[in-house]
C-alpha positions as CSV (number, residue, x, y, z in Angstrom):
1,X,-100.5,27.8,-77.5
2,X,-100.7,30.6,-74.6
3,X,-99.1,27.9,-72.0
4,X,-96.2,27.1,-74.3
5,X,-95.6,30.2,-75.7
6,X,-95.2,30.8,-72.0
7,X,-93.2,28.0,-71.0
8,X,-90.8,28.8,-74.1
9,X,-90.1,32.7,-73.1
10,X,-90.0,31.5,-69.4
11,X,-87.1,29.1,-70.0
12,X,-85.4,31.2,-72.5
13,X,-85.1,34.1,-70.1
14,X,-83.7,31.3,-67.6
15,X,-81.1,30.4,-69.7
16,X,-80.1,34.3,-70.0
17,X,-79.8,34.9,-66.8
18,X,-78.1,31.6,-66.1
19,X,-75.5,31.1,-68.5
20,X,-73.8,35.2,-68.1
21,X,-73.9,34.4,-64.6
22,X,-72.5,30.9,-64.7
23,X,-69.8,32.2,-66.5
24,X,-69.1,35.4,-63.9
25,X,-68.8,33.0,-61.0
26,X,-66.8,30.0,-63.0
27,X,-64.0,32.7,-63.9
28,X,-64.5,35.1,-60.9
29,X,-65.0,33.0,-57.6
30,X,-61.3,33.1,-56.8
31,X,-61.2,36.8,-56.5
32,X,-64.7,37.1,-54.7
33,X,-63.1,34.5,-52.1
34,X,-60.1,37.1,-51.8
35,X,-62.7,39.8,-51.6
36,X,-64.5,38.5,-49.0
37,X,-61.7,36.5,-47.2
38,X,-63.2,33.8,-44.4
39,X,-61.6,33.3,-41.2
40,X,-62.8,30.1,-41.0
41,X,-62.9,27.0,-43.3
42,X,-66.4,26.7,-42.5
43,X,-67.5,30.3,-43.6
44,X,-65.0,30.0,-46.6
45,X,-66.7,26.2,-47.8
46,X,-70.2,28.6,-47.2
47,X,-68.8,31.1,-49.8
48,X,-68.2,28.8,-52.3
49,X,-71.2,27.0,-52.2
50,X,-73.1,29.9,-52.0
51,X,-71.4,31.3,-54.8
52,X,-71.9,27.8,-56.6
53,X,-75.6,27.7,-56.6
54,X,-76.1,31.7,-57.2
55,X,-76.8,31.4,-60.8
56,X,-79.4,28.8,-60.2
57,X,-80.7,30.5,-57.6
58,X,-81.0,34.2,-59.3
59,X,-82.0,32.7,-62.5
60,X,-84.8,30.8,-60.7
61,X,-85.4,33.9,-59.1
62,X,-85.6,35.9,-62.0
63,X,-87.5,33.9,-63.8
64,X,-90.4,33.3,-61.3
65,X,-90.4,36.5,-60.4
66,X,-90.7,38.6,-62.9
67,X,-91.0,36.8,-67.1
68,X,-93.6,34.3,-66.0
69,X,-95.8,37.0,-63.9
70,X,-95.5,39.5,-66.5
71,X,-96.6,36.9,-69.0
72,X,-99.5,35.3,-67.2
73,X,-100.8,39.1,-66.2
74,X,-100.1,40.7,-69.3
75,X,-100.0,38.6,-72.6
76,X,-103.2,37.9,-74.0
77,X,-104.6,34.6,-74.0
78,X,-106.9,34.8,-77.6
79,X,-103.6,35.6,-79.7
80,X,-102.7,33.5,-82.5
81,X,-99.4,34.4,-82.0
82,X,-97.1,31.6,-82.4
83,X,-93.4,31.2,-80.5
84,X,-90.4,32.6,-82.4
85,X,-87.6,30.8,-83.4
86,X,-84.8,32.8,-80.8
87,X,-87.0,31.7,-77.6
88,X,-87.7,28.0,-79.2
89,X,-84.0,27.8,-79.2
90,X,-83.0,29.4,-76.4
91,X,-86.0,26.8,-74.7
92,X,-85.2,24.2,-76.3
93,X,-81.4,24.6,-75.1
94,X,-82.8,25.1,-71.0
95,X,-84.7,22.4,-71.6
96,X,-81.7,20.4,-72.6
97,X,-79.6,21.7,-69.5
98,X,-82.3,21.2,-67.1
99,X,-82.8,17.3,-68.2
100,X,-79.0,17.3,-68.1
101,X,-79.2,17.9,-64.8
102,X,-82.2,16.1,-63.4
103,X,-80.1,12.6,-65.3
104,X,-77.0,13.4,-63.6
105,X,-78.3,14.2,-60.0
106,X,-80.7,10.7,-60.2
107,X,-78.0,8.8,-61.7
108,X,-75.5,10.0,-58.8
109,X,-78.6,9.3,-56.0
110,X,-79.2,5.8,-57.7
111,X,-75.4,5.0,-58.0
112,X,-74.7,6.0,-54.4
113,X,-78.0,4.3,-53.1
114,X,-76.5,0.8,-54.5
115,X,-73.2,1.0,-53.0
116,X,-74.6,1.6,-49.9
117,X,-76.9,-1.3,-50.2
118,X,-73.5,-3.1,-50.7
119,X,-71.5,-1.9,-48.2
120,X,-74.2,-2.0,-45.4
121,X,-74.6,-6.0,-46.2
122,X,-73.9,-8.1,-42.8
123,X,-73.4,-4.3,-41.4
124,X,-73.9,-3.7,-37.4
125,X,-75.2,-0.4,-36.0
126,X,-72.6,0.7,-33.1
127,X,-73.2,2.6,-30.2
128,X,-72.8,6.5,-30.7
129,X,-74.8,9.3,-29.0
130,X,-74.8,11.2,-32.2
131,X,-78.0,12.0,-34.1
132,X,-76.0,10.3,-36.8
133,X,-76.3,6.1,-37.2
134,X,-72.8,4.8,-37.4
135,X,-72.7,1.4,-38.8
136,X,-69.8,-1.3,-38.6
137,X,-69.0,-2.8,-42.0
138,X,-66.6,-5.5,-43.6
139,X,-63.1,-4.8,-44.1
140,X,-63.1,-4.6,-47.6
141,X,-65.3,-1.4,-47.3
142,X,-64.2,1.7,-47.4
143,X,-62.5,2.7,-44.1
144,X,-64.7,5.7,-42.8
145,X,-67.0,7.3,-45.0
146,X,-70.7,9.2,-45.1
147,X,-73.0,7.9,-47.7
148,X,-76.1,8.9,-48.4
149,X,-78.3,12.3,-48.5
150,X,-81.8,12.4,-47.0
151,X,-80.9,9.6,-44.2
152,X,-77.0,9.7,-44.0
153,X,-75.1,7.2,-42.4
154,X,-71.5,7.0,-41.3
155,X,-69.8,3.3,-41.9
156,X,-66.5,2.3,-40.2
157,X,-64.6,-0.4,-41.5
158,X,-63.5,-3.6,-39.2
159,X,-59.9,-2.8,-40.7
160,X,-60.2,0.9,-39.8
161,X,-61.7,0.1,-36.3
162,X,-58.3,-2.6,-35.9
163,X,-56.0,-0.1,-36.7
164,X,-57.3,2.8,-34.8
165,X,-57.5,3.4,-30.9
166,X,-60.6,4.5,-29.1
167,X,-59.9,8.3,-28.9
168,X,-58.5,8.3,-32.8
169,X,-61.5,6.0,-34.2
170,X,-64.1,9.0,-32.0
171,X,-62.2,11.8,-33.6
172,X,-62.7,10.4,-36.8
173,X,-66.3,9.5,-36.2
174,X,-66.4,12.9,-35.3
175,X,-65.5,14.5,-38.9
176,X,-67.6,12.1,-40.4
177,X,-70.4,12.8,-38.5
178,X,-69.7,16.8,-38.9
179,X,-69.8,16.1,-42.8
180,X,-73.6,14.6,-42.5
181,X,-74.7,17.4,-40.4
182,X,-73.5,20.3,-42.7
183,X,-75.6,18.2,-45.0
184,X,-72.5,18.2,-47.9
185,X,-73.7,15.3,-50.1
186,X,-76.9,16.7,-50.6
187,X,-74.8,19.7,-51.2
188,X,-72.9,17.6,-53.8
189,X,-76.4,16.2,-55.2
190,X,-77.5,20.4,-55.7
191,X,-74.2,20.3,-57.7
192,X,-74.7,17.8,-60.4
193,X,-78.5,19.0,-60.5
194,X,-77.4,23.0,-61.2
195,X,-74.6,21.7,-64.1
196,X,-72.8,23.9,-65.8
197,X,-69.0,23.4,-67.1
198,X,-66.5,25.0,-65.8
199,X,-67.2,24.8,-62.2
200,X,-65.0,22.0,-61.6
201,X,-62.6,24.4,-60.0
202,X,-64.8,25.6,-57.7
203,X,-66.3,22.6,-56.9
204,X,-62.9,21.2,-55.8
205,X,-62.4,24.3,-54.0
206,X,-65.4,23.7,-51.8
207,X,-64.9,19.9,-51.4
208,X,-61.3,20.8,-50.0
209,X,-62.6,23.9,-47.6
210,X,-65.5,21.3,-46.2
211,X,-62.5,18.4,-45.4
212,X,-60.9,21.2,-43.3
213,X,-64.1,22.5,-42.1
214,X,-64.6,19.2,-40.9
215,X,-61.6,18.5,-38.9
216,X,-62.1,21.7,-37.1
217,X,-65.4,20.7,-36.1
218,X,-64.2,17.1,-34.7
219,X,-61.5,19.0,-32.4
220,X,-61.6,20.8,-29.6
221,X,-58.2,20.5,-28.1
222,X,-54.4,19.7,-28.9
223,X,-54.9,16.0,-28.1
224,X,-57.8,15.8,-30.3
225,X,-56.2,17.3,-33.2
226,X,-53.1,14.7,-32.3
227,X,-55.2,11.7,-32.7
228,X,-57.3,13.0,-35.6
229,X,-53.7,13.7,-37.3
230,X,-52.8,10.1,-36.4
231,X,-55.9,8.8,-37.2
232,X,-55.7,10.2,-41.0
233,X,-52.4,8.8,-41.3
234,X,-53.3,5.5,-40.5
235,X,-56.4,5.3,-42.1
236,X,-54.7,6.4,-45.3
237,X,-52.2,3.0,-45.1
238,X,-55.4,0.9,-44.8
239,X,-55.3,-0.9,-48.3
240,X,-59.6,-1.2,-48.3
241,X,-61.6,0.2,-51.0
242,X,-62.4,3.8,-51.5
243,X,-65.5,5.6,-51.5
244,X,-66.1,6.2,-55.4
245,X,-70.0,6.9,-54.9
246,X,-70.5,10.6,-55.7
247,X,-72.7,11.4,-52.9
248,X,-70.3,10.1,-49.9
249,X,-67.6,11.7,-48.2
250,X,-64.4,9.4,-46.7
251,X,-61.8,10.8,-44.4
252,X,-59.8,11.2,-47.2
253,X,-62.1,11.6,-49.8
254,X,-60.5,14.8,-51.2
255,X,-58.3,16.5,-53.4
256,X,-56.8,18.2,-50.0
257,X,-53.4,16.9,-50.0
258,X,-52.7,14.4,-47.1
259,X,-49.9,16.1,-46.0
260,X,-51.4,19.8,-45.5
261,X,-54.6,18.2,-42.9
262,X,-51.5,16.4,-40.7
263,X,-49.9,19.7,-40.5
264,X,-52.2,21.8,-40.3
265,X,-54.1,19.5,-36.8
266,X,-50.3,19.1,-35.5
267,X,-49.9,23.0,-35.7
268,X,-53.4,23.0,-34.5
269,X,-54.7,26.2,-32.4
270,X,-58.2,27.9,-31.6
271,X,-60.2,29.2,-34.1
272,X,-60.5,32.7,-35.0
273,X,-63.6,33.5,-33.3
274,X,-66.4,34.6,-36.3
275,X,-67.6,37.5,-36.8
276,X,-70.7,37.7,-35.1
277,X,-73.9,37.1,-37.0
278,X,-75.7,40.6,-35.6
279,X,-72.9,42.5,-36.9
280,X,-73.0,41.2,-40.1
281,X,-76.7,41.3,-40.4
282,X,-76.4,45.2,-39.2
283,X,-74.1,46.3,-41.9
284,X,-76.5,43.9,-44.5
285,X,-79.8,44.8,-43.2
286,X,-80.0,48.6,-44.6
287,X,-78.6,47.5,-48.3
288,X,-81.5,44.8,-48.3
289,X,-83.8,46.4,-47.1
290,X,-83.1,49.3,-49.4
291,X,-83.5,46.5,-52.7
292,X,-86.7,45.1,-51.6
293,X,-88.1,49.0,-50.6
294,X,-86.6,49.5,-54.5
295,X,-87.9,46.3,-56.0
296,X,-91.6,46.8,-54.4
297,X,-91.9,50.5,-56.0
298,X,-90.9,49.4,-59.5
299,X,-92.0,45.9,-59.7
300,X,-95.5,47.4,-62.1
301,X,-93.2,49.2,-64.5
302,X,-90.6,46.3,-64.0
303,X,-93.6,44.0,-65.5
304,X,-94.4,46.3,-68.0
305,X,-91.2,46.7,-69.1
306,X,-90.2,43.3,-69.5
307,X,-93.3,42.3,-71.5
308,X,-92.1,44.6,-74.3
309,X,-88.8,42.6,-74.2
310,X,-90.5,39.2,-74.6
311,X,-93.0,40.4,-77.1
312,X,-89.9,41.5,-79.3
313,X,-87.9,38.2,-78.1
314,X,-91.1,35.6,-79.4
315,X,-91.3,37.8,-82.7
């Protein structure tokens, strides 16, 4: 009875502290992206999936931090007490969100996992000095796509390497290979395991910052942005399948409108150079380090504190 009267307070304060939260971020990420405002794609696709998992993350947080350790330390074990009806709900209701999520984030590995099987039959590994395997694949695959999240892979097309010339098909290869090593479908696999509704917008929001992201990573010059412009266009007249595993990412695998990349790599100019990392991490470093001083000095009470709340929460 102690270990699921713990388990049940445990995932009740979970769902607490996840669902207020899911909520803030699902109807507030647009105005902490305008808060915050990126110069970059990159740091702007970091925002959002930062911002995506944060209520996993601080309800995980939370609840390993502080409801469970208060309960093991200070609830005692030879109690007869039994497990209210609020936190057998609220449990009950985690528990339900959590399988949710386990189902969804197997059944999109599993899914993803077979059409690669499928599309990697009668496959040929070409030659690439990326830490990325690039495979060559029938024509009526999809034209140039990542697949795959612990061991990604990057498959061209026959028909995409026919239609493409040799500094176009490298450009592509280039975004592709960007996409597997800003490791986005496991990104996209964190996604369906943290599910929540009502992050769809964000979601789309992130998948189009990470297409952009992408491109910038794959050029380093006018011509290259040229001949990844070209290179979308063409690809995007290819009449082979589309990607519809949920753990790849094609060329054009996006809600980012066709039109908007072309224009955006024809108009193409240097980045905005970041800000750097030390300067951040000097304006950060006192307002953490003041938190943890802050958290270390009340954790006790903190403890304390919170085991009156889930003694009046399992009553």
């Amino acid at each position: 009875m102690f270990i699921a009267r713990g388990i049940g307070v445990s995932l009740a304060l979970f769902l607490l502290v996840y669902v207020p939260a899911s909520l803030a971020v699902s109807r507030g990420w647009n105005l902490l992206q305008e808060v915050f405002d990126p110069r970059t794609a990159r740091a702007s696709a970091s925002l959002l999936f930062a911002l995506r998992m944060l209520p996993f993350v601080l309800a995980s947080v939370f609840t390993l931090g502080l409801p469970l350790p208060s309960f093991l330390l200070l609830e005692p074990r030879s109690t007869d007490e039994t497990v209210g009806a609020a936190p057998l709900v609220l449990g009950l209701c985690c528990l339900a969100l959590l399988v949710a999520g386990i189902v969804q984030a197997a059944s999109a590995q599993m899914k993803t996992s077979q059409a690669l099987i499928k599309w990697l039959d009668g496959s040929t590994v070409m030659d690439s000095t990326d830490a990325v395997p690039v495979f060559r694949t029938a024509k009526d695959t999809p034209s140039l796509t990542v697949a795959g999240v612990r061991e990604p892979k990057v498959l061209v097309s026959e028909a995409a390497i026919a239609a493409l010339t040799a500094t176009e098909l490298r450009a592509a290869l280039k975004h592709e290979v960007a996409h597997a090593q800003s490791y986005d479908n496991l990104k996209k696999l964190l996604f369906r395991f943290s599910v929540f509704p009502g992050m769809t917008g964000l979601e789309r929001a992130w998948s189009e910052q990470t297409e952009l992201a992408a491109d910038d990573a794959a050029v380093l010059c006018c011509q290259d942005a040229l001949d990844l412009a070209s290179a979308l266009i063409k690809v995007s007249r290819l009449t082979t399948l589309q990607p519809t595993a949920a753990l790849t990412t094609g060329l054009l695998h996006s809600s980012t409108a066709l039109g908007t990349r072309v224009q955006r790599l024809v108009s193409w100019e240097n980045a905005p150079a970041p800000t750097p990392s030390s300067t951040r991490w000097r304006y950060a470093l006192p307002s953490l380090s003041g938190v943890l001083f802050l958290v270390v000095v009340t954790y006790g009470p903190m403890l304390n504190g919170l085991h009156l709340i889930t003694e009046w929460l399992v009553r």
